[in-house]
C-alpha positions as CSV (number, residue, x, y, z in Angstrom):
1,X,-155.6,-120.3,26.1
2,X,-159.1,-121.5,25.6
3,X,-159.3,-120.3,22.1
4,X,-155.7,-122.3,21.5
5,X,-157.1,-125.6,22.5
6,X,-157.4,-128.3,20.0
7,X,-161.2,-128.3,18.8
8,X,-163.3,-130.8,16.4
9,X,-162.6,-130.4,12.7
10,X,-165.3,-128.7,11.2
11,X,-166.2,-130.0,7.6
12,X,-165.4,-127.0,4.8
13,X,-169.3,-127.3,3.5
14,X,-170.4,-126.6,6.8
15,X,-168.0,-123.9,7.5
16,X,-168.9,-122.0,4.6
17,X,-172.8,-122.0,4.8
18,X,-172.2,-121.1,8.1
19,X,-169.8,-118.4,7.2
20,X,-173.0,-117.1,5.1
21,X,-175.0,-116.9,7.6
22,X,-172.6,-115.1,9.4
23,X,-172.4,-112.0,7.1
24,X,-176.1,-112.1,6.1
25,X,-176.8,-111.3,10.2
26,X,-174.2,-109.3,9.7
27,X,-175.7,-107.2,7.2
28,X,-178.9,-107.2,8.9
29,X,-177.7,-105.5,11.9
30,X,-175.5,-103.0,10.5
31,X,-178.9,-101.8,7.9
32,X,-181.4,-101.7,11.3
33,X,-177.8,-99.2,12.6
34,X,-178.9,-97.1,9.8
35,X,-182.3,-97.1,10.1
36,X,-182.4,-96.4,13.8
37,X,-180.0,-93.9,13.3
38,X,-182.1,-91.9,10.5
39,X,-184.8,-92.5,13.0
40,X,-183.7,-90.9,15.7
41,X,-182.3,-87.6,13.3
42,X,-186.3,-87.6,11.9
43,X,-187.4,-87.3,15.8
44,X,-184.9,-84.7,16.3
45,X,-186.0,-82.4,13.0
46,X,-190.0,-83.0,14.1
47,X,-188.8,-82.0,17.8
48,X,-186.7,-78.8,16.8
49,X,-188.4,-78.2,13.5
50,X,-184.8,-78.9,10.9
51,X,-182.5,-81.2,11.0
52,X,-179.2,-81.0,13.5
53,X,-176.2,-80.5,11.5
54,X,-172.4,-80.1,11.7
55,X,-170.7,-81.1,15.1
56,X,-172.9,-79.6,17.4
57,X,-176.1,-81.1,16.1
58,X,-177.4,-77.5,16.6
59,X,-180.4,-77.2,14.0
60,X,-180.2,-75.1,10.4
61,X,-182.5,-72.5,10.0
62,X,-185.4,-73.9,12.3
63,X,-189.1,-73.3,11.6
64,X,-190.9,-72.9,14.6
65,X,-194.4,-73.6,13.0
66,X,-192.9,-76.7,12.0
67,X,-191.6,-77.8,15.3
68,X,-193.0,-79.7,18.3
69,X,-194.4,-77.3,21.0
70,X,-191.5,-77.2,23.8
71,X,-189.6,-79.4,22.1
72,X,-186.7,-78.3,23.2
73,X,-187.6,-77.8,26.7
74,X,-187.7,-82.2,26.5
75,X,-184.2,-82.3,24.7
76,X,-182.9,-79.7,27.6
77,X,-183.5,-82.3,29.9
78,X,-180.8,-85.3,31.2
79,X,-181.4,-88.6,29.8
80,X,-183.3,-87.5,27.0
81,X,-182.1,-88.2,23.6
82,X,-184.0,-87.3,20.4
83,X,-185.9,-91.0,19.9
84,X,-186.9,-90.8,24.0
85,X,-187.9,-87.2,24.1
86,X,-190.4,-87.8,21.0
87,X,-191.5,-90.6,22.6
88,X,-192.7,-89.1,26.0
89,X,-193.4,-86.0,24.2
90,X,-196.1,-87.7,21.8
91,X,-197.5,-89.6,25.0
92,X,-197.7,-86.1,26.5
93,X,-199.0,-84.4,23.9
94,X,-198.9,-80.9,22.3
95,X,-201.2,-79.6,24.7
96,X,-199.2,-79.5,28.1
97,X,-201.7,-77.3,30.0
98,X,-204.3,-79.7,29.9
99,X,-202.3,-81.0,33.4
100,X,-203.3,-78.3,35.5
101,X,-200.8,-79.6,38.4
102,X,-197.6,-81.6,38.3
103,X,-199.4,-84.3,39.7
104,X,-202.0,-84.1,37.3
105,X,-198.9,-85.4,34.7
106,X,-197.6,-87.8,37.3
107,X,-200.2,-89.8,37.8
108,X,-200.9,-89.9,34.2
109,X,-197.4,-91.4,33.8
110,X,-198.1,-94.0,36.5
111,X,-195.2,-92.1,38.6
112,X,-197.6,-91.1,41.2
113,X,-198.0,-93.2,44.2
114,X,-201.7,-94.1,45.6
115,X,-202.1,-93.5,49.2
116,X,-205.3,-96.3,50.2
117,X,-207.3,-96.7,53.7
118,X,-208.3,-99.7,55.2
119,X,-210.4,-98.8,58.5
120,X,-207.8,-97.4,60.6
121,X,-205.0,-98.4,58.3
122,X,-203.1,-96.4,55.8
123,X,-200.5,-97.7,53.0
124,X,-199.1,-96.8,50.2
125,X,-199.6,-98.6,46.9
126,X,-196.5,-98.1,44.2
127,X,-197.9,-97.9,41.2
128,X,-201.4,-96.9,40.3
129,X,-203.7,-99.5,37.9
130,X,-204.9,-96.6,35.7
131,X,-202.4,-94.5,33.4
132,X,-200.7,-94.5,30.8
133,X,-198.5,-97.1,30.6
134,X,-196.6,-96.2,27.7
135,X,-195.6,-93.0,29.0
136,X,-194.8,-94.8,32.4
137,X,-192.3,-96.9,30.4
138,X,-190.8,-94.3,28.7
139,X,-190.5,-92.1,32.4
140,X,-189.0,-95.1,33.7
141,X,-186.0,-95.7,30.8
142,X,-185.4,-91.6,31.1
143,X,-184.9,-92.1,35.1
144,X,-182.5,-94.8,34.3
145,X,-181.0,-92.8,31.5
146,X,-180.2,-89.9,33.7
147,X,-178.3,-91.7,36.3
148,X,-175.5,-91.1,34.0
149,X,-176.2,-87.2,32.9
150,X,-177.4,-86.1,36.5
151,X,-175.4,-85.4,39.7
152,X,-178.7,-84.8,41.6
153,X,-180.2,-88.2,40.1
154,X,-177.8,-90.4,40.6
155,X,-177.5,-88.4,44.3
156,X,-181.9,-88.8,45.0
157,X,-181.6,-92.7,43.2
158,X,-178.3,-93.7,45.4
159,X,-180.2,-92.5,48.8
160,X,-183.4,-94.3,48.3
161,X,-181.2,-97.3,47.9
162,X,-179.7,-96.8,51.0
163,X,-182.7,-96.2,52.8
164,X,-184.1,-99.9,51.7
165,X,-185.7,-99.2,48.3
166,X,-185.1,-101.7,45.4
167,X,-184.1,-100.7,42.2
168,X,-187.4,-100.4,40.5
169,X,-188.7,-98.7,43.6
170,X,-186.2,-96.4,43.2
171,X,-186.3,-95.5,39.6
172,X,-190.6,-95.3,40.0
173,X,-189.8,-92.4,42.7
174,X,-186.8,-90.8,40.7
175,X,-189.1,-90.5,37.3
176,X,-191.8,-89.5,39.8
177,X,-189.4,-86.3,40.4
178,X,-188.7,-85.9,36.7
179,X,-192.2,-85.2,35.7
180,X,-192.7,-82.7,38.1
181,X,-189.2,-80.8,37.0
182,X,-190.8,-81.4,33.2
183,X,-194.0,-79.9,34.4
184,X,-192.8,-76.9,35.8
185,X,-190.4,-76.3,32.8
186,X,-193.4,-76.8,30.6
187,X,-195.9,-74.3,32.0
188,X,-192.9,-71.5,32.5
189,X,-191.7,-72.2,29.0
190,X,-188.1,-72.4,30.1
191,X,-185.4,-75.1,29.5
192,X,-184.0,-77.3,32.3
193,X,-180.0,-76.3,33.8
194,X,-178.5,-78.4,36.2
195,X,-177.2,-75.4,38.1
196,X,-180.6,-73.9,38.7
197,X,-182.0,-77.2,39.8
198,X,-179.5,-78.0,42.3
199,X,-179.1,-74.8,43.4
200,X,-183.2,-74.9,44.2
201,X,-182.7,-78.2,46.0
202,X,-179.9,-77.2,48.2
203,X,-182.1,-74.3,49.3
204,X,-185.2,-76.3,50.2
205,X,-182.7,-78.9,52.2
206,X,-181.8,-75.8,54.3
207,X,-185.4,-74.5,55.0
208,X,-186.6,-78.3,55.9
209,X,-185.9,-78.8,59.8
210,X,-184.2,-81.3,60.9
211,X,-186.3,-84.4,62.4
C-alpha cells in the first residue's frame, strides 16, 4: 500500500541521470561478484594444488608439490570456505610444527585467555594484548561461520550463552576450541569428521564427574 501512495512528480531529466547511476552501481557490484568469485576459486587451486571442477568442486589431477601443506586438512573443517581457509592458513603458515602445543597456536590467535594475579587475587583477562590479530579475526568469523555447519558448535556456543556469556565472549571461547581441534588435525596429518569429534566429546563428558 505504501508503494501505491501518491508521491511527488519527479522531473524526467532527473529520473534518467538517476536511472544511470543506477545501472552504473549496478555494474559495479555484479564485476566485484566476479572477481570475488575468481578469488575465492584461485584460493581453492593454491590450497588443493588445481582447480575444483564439475559439481563436486573435487580438484583435476592435483599436484601435491603445488599445493599448500595440509590444505585440505583446513577445507575439512566447518565454517571454512576456500577464501577463509587461505586466509588463516597463510597467518598460520606452512610450517605448522613450529606450535609445539595447541596452545602454543591459541594464544598466537589471540584465542587463549590470560590468567593474571593481583596479591591474593586471581582473574581472568579475555583476550591477550600480544598476537596476531589478523589470525584472531579470521578465528573469530570461522567460529561464527560454523554455527551453521556444526551440531557440536552451535551445542558449546548455545551453552556459554546460557551460562551468562555474551556473544563475543562466546565466539572468543568457541574459536578458542577450533584451534586446538586444527592443531591436533595438523600434527596427526588427518582431516576433521564430525562423527569422530563428537563421538570424542561425548566420551570425555562421561569420564568428567559430576560436580
Amino acid at each position: 500500500m505504501a508503494l501505491a501512495a501518491p508521491r511527488l512528480a519527479v522531473r524526467p531529466e532527473r529520473a534518467r541521470a538517476k536511472a544511470g547511476t543506477i545501472a552504473l552501481a549496478a555494474g559495479q557490484l555484479l564485476l566485484l561478484r566476479a572477481q570475488r568469485k575468481a578469488w575465492e576459486r584461485r584460493m581453492g587451486e593454491l590450497l588443493l594444488g588445481a582447480p575444483r571442477t564439475g559439481r563436486d568442486k573435487t580438484p583435476k589431477d592435483p599436484d601435491p608439490g603445488k599445493a599448500f601443506p595440509a590444505g585440505k586438512i583446513y577445507l575439512s573443517m566447518p565454517g571454512l570456505g576456500d577464501r577463509l581457509a587461505a586466509r588463516i592458513a597463510g597467518e598460520i603458515g606452512e610450517h605448522a610444527g613450529q606450535y609445539t602445543t595447541p596452545n602454543a597456536l591459541q594464544c598466537y590467535g589471540g584465542q587463549a585467555p590470560v590468567t593474571r594475579r593481583s596479591g591474593r587475587s586471581e582473574f581472568t583477562v579475555a583476550r591477550r594484548l600480544a598476537y596476531n590479530r589478523h589470525l584472531g579475526t579470521a578465528v573469530s568469523q570461522w567460529a561464527f561461520c560454523s554455527l551453521r555447519q556444526s551440531a557440536w558448535a552451535r551445542e558449546f556456543y548455545d551453552a556459554k550463552i546460557a551460562a551468562g556469556d555474551r556473544h563475543h565472549s562466546a565466539q572468543r571461547k568457541l574459536g578458542n576450541r577450533w584451534l586446538e581441534i586444527l592443531w591436533h588435525c595438523l600434527d596427526k596429518r588427518v582431516l576433521y569428521d564430525e562423527v569422530i569429534h563428537t563421538t570424542n566429546r561425548q566420551k570425555a563428558r562421561a569420564l568428567t564427574p559430576a560436580a
